[in-house]
CHARMM-style PDB file with segment names, atoms N, HN, CA, C and O in Angstrom:
ATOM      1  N   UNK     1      -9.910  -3.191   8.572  1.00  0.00      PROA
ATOM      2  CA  UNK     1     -10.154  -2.296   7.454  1.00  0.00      PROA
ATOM      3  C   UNK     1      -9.981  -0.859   7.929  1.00  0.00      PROA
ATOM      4  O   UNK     1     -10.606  -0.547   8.942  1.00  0.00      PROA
ATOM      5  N   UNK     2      -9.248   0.022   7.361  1.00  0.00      PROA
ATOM      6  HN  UNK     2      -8.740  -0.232   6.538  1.00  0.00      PROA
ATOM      7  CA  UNK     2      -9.132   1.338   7.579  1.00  0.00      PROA
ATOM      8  C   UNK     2      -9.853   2.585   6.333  1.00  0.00      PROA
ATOM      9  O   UNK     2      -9.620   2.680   5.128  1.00  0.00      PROA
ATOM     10  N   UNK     3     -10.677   3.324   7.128  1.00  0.00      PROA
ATOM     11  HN  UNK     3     -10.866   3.246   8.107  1.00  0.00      PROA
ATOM     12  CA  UNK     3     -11.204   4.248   6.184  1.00  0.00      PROA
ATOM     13  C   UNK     3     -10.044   5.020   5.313  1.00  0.00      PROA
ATOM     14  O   UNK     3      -9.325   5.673   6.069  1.00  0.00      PROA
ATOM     15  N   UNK     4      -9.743   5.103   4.223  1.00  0.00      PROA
ATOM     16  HN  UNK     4     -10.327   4.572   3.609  1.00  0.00      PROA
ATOM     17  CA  UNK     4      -9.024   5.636   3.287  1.00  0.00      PROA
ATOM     18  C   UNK     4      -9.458   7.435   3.429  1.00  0.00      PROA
ATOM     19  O   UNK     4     -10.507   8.071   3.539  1.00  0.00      PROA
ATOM     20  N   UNK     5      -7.771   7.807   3.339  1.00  0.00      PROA
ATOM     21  HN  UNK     5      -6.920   7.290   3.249  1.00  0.00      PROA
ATOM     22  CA  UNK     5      -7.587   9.432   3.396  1.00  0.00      PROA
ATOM     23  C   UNK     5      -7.826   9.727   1.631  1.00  0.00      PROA
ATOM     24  O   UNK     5      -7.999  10.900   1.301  1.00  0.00      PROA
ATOM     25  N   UNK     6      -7.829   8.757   0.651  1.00  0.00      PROA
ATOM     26  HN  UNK     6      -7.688   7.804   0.919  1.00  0.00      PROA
ATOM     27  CA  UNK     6      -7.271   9.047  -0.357  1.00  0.00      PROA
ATOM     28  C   UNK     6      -8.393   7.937  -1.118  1.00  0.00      PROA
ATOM     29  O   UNK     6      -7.874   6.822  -1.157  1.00  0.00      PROA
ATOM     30  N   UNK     7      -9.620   7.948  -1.658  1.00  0.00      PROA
ATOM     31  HN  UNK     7     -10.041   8.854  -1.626  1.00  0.00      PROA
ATOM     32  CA  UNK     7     -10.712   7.300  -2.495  1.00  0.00      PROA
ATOM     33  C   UNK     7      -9.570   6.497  -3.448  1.00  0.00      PROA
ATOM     34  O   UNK     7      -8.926   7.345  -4.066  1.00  0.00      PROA
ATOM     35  N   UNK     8      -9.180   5.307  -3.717  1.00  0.00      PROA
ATOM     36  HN  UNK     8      -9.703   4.618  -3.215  1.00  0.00      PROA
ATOM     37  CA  UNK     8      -8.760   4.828  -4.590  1.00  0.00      PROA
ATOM     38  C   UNK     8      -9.432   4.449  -5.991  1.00  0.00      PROA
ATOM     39  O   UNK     8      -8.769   3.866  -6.848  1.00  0.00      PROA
ATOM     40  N   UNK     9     -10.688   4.777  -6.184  1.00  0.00      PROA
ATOM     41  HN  UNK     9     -11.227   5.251  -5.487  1.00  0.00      PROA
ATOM     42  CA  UNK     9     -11.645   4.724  -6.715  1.00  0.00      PROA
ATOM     43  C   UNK     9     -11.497   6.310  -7.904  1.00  0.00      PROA
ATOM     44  O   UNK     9     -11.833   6.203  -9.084  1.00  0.00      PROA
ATOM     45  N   UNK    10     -11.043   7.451  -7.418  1.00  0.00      PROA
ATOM     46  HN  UNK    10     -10.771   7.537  -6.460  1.00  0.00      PROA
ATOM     47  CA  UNK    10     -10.968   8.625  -7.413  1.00  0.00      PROA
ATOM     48  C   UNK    10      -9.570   8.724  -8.652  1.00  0.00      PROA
ATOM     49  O   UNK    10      -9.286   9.717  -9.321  1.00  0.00      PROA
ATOM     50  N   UNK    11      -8.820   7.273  -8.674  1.00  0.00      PROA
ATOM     51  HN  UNK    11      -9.051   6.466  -8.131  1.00  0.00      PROA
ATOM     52  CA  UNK    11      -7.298   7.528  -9.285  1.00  0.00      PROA
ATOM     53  C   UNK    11      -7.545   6.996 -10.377  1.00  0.00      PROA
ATOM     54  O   UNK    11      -8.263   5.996 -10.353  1.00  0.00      PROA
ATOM     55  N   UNK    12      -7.124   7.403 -11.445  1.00  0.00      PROA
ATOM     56  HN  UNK    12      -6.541   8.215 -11.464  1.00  0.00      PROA
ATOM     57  CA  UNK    12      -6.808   6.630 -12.848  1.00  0.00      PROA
ATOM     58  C   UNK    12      -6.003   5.142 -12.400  1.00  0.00      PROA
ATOM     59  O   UNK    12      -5.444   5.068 -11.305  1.00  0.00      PROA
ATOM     60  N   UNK    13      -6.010   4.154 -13.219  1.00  0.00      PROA
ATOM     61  HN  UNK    13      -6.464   4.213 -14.108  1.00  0.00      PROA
ATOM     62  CA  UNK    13      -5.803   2.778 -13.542  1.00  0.00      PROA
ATOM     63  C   UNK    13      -3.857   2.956 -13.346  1.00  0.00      PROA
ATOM     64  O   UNK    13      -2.964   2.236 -12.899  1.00  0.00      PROA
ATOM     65  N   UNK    14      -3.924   4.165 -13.895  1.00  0.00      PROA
ATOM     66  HN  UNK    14      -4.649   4.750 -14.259  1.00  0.00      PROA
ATOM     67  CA  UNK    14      -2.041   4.334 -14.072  1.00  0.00      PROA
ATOM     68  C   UNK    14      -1.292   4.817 -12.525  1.00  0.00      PROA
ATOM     69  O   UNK    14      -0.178   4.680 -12.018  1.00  0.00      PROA
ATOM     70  N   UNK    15      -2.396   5.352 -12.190  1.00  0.00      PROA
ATOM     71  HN  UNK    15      -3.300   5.463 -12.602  1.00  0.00      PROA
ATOM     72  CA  UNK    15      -2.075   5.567 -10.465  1.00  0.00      PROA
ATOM     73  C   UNK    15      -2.029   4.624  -9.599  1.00  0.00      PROA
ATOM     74  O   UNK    15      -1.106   4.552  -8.788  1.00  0.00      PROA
ATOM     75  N   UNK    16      -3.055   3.730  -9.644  1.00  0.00      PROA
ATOM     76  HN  UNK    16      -3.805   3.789 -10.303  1.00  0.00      PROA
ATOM     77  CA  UNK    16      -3.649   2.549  -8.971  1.00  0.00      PROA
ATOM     78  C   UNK    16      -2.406   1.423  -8.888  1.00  0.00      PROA
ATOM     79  O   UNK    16      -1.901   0.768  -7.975  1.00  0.00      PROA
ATOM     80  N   UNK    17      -2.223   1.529 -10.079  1.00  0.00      PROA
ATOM     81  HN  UNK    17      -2.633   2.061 -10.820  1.00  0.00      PROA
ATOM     82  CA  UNK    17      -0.846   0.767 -10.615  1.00  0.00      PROA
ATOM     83  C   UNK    17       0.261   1.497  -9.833  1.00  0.00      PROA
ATOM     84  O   UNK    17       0.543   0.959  -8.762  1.00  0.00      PROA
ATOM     85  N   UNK    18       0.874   2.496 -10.113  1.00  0.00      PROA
ATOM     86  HN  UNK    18       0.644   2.934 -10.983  1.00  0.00      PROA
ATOM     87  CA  UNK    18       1.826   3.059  -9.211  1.00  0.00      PROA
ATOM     88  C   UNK    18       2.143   2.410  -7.846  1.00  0.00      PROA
ATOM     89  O   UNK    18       3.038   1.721  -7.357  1.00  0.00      PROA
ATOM     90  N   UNK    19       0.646   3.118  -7.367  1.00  0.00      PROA
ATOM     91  HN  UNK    19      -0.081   3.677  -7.765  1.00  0.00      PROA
ATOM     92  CA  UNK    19       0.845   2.790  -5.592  1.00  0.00      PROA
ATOM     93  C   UNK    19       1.223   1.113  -5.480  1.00  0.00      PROA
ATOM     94  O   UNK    19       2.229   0.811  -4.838  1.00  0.00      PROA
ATOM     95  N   UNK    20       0.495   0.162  -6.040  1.00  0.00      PROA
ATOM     96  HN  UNK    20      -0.322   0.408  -6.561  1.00  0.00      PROA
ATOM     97  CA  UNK    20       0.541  -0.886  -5.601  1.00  0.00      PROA
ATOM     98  C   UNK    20       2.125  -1.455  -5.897  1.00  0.00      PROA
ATOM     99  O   UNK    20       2.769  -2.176  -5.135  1.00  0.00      PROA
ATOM    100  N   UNK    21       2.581  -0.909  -7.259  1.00  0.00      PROA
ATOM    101  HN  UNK    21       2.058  -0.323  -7.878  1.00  0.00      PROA
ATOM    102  CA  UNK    21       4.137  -0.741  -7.371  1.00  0.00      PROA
ATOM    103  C   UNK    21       4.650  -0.470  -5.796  1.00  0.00      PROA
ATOM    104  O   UNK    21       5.013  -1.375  -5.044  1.00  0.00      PROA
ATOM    105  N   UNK    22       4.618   0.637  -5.524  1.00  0.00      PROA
ATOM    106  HN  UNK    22       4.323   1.372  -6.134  1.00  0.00      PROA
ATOM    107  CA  UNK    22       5.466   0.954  -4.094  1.00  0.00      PROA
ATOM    108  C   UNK    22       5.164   0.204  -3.411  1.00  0.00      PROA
ATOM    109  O   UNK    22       6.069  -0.353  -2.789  1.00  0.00      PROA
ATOM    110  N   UNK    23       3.792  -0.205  -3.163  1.00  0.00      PROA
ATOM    111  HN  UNK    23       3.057   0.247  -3.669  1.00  0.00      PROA
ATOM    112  CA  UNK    23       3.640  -1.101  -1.933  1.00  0.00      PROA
ATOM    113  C   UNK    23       4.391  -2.276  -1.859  1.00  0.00      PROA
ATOM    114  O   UNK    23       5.088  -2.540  -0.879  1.00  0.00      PROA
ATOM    115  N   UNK    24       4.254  -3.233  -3.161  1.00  0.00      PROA
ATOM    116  HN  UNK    24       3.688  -3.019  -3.957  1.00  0.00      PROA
ATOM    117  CA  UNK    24       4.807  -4.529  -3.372  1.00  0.00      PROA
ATOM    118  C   UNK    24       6.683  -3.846  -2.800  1.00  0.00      PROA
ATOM    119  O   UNK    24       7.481  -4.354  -2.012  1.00  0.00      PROA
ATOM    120  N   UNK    25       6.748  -3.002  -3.339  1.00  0.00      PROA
ATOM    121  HN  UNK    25       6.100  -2.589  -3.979  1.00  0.00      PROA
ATOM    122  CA  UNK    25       8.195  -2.816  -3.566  1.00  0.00      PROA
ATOM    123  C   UNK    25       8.641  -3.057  -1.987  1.00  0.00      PROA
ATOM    124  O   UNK    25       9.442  -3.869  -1.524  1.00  0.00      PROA
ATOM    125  N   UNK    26       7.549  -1.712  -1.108  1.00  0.00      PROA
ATOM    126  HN  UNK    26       6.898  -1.053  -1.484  1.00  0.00      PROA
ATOM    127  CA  UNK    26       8.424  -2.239   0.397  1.00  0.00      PROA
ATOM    128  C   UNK    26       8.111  -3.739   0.748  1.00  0.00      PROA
ATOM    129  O   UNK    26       9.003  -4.161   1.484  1.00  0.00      PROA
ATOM    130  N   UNK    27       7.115  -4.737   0.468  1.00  0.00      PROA
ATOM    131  HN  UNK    27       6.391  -4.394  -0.130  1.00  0.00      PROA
ATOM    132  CA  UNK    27       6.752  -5.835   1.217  1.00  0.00      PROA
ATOM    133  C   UNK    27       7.799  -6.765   0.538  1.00  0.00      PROA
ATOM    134  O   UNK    27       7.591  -7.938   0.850  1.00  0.00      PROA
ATOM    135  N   UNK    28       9.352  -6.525  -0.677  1.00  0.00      PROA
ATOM    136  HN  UNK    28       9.522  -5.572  -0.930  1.00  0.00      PROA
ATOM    137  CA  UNK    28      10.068  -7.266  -0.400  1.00  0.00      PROA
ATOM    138  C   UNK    28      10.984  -7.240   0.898  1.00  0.00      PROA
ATOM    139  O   UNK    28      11.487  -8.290   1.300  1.00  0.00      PROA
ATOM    140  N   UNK    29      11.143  -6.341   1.385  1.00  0.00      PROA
ATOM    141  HN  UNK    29      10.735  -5.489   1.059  1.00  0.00      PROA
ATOM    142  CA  UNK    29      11.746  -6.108   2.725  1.00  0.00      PROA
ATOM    143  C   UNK    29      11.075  -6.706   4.142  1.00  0.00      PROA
ATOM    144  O   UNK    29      11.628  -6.892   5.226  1.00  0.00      PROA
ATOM    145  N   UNK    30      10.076  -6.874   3.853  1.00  0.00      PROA
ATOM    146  HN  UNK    30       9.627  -6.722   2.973  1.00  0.00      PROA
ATOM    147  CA  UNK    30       9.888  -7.589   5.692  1.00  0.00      PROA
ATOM    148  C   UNK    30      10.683  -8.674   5.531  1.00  0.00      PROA
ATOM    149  O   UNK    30      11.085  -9.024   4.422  1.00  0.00      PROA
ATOM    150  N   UNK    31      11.119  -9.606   7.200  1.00  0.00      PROA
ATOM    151  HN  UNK    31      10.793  -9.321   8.101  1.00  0.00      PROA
ATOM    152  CA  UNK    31      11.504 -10.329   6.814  1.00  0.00      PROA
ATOM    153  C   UNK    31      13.158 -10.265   6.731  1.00  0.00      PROA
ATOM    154  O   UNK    31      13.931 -11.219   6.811  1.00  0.00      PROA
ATOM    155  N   UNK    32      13.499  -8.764   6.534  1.00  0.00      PROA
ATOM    156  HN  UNK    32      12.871  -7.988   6.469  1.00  0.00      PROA
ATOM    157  CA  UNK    32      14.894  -8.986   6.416  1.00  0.00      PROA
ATOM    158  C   UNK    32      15.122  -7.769   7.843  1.00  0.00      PROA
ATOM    159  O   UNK    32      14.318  -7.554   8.750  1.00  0.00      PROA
ATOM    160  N   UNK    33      16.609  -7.075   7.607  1.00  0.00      PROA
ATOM    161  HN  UNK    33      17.262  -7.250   6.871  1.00  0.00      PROA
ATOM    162  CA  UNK    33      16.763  -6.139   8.548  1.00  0.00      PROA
ATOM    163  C   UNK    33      16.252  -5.146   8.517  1.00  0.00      PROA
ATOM    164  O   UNK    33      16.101  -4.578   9.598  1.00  0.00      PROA
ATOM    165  N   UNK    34      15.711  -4.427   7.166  1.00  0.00      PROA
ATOM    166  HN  UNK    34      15.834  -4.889   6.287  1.00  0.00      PROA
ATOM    167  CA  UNK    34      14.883  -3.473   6.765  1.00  0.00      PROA
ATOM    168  C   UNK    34      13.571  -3.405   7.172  1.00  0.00      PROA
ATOM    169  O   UNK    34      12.878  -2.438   6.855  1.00  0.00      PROA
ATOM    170  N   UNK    35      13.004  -4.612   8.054  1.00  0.00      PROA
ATOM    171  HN  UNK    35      13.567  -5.397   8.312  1.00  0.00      PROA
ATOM    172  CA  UNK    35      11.392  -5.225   7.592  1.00  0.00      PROA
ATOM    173  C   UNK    35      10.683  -3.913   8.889  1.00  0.00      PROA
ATOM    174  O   UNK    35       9.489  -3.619   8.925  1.00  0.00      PROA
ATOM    175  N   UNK    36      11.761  -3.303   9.837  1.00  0.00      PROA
ATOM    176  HN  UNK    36      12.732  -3.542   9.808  1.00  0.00      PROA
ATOM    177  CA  UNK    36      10.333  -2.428  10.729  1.00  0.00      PROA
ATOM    178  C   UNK    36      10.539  -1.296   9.694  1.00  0.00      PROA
ATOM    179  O   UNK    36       9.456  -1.113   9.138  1.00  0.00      PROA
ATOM    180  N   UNK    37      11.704  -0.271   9.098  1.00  0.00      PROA
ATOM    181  HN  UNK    37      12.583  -0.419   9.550  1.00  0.00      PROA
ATOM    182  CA  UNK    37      11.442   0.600   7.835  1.00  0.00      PROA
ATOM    183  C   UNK    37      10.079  -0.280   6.821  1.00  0.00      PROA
ATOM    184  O   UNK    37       8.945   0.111   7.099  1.00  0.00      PROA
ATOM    185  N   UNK    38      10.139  -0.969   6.140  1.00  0.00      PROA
ATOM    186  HN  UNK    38      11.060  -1.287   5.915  1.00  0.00      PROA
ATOM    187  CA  UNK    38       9.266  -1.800   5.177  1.00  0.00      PROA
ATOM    188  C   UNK    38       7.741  -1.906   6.399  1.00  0.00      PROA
ATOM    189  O   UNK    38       6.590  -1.742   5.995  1.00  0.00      PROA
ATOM    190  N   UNK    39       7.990  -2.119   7.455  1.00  0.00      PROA
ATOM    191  HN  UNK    39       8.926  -2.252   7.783  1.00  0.00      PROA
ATOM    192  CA  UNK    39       6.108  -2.073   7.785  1.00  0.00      PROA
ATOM    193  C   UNK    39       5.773  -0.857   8.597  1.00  0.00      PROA
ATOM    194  O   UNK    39       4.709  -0.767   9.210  1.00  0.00      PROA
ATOM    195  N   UNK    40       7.022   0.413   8.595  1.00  0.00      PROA
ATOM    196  HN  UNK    40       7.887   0.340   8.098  1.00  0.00      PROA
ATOM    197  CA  UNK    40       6.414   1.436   8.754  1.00  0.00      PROA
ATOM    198  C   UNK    40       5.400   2.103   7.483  1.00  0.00      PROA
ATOM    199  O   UNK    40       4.246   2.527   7.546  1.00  0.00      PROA
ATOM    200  N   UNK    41       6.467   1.986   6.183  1.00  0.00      PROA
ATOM    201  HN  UNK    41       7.404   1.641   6.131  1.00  0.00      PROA
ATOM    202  CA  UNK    41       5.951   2.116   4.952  1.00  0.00      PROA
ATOM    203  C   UNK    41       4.799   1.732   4.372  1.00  0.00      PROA
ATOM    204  O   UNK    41       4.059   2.384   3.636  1.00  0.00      PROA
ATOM    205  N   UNK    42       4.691   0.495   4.804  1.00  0.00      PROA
ATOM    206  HN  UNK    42       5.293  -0.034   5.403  1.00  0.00      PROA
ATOM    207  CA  UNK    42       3.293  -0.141   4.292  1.00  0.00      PROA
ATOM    208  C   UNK    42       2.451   0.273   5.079  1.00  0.00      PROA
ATOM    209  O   UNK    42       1.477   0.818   4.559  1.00  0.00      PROA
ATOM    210  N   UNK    43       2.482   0.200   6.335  1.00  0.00      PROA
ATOM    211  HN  UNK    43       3.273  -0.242   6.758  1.00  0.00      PROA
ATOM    212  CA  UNK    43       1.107   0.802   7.473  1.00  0.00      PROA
ATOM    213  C   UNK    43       0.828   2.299   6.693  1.00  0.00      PROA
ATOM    214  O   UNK    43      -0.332   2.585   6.395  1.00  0.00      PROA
ATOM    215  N   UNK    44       2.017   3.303   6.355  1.00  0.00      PROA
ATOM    216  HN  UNK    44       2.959   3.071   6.596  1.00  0.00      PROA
ATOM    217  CA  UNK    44       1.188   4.300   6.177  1.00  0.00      PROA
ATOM    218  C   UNK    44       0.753   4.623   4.871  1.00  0.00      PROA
ATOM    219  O   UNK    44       0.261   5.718   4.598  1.00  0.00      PROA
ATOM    220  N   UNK    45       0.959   3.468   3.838  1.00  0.00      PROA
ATOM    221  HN  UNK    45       1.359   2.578   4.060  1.00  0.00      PROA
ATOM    222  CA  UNK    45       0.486   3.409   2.521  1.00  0.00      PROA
ATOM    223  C   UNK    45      -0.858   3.347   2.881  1.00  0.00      PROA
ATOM    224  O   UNK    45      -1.716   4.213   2.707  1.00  0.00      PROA
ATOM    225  N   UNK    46      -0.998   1.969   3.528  1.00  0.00      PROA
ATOM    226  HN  UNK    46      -0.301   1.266   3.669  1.00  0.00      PROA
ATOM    227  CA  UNK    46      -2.534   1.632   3.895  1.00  0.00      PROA
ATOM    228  C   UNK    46      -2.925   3.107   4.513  1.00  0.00      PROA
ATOM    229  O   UNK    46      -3.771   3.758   3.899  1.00  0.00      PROA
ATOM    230  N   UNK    47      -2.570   3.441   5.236  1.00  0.00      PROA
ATOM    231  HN  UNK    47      -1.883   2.912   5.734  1.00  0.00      PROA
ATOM    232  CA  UNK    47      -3.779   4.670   6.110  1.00  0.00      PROA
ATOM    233  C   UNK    47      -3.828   5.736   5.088  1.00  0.00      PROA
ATOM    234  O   UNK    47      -3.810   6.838   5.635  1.00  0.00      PROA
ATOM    235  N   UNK    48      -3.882   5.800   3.838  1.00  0.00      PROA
ATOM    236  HN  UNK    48      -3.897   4.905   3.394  1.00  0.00      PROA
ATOM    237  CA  UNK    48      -3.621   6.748   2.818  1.00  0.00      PROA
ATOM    238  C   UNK    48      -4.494   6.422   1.649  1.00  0.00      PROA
ATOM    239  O   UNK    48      -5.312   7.157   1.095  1.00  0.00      PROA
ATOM    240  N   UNK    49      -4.240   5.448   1.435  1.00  0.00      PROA
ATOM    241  HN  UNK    49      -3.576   4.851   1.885  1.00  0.00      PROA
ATOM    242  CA  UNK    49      -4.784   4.278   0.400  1.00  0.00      PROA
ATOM    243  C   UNK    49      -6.022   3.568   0.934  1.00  0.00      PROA
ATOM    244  O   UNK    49      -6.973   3.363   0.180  1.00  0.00      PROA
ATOM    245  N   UNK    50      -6.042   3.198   2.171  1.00  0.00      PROA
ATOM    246  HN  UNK    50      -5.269   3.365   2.783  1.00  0.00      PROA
ATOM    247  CA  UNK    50      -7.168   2.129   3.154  1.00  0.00      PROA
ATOM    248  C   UNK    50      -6.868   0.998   2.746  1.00  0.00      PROA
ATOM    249  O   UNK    50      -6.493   1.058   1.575  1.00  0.00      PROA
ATOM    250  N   UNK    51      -6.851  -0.343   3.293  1.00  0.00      PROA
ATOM    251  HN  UNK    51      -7.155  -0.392   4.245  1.00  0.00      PROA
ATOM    252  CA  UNK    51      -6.620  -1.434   3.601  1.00  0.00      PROA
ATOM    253  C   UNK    51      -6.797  -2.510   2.736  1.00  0.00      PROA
ATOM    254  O   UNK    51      -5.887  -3.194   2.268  1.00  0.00      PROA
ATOM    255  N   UNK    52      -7.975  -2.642   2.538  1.00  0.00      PROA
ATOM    256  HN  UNK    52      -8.714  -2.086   2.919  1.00  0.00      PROA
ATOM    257  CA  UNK    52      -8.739  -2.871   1.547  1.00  0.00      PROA
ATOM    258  C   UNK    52      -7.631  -3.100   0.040  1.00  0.00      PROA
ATOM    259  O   UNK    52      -7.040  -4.086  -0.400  1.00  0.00      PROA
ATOM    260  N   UNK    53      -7.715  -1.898  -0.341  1.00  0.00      PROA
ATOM    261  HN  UNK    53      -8.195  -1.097   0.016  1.00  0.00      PROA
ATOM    262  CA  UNK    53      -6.972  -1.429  -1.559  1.00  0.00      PROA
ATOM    263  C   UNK    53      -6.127  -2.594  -1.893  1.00  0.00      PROA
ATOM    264  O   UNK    53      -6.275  -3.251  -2.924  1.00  0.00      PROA
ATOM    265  N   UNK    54      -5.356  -2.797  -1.109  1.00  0.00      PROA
ATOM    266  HN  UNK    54      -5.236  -2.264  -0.272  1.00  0.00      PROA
ATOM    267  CA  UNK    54      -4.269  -3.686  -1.309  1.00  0.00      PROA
ATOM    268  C   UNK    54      -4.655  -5.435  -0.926  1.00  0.00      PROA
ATOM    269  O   UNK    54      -3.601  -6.067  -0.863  1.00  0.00      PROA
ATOM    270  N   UNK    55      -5.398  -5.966  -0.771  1.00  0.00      PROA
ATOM    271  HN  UNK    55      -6.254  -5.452  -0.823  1.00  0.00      PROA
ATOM    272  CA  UNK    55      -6.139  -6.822  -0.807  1.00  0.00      PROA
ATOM    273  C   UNK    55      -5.860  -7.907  -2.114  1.00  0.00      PROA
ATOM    274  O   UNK    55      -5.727  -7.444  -3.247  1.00  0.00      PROA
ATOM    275  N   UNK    56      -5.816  -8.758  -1.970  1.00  0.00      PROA
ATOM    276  HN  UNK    56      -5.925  -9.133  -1.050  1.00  0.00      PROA
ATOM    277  CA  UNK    56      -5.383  -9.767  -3.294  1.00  0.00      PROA
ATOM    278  C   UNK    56      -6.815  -9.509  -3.672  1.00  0.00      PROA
ATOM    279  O   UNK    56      -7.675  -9.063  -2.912  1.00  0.00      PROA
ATOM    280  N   UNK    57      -7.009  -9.916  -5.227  1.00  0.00      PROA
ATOM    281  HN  UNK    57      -6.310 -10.277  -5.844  1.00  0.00      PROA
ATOM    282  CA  UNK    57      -7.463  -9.963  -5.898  1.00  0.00      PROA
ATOM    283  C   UNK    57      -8.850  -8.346  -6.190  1.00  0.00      PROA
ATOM    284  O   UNK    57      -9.828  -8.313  -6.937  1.00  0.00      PROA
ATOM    285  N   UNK    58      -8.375  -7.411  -5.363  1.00  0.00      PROA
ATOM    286  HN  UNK    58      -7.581  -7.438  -4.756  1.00  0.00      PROA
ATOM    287  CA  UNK    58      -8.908  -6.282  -5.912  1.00  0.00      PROA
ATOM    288  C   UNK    58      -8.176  -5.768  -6.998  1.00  0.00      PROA
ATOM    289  OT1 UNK    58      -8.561  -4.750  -7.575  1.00  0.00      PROA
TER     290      UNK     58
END
């Protein structure tokens, strides 16, 4: 779990939505040739967002 730079708690429902948009978007890329770009992206979503956030069923 990483302490969040950024309260996700703090964002409207339409934001919340956003980010997790981008996130999903890079995690189609692991996996392929793109996948260390795609888990640079996601690591620093998480350290922005915190860990947590992105968690199934939050």
């Amino acid at each position: 779990m990483t302490n969040p730079i950024i309260n996700p708690s703090t964002l409207s429902e339409e934001q919340r939505e956003a980010i997790r948009e981008e996130y999903n978007g890079w995690a189609v890329f692991l996996d392929t040739r793109d996948e260390l770009a795609a888990k640079f992206a996601i690591a620093a979503i998480e350290e922005i967002f915190g860990s947590e956030f992105f968690k199934k069923g939050e």
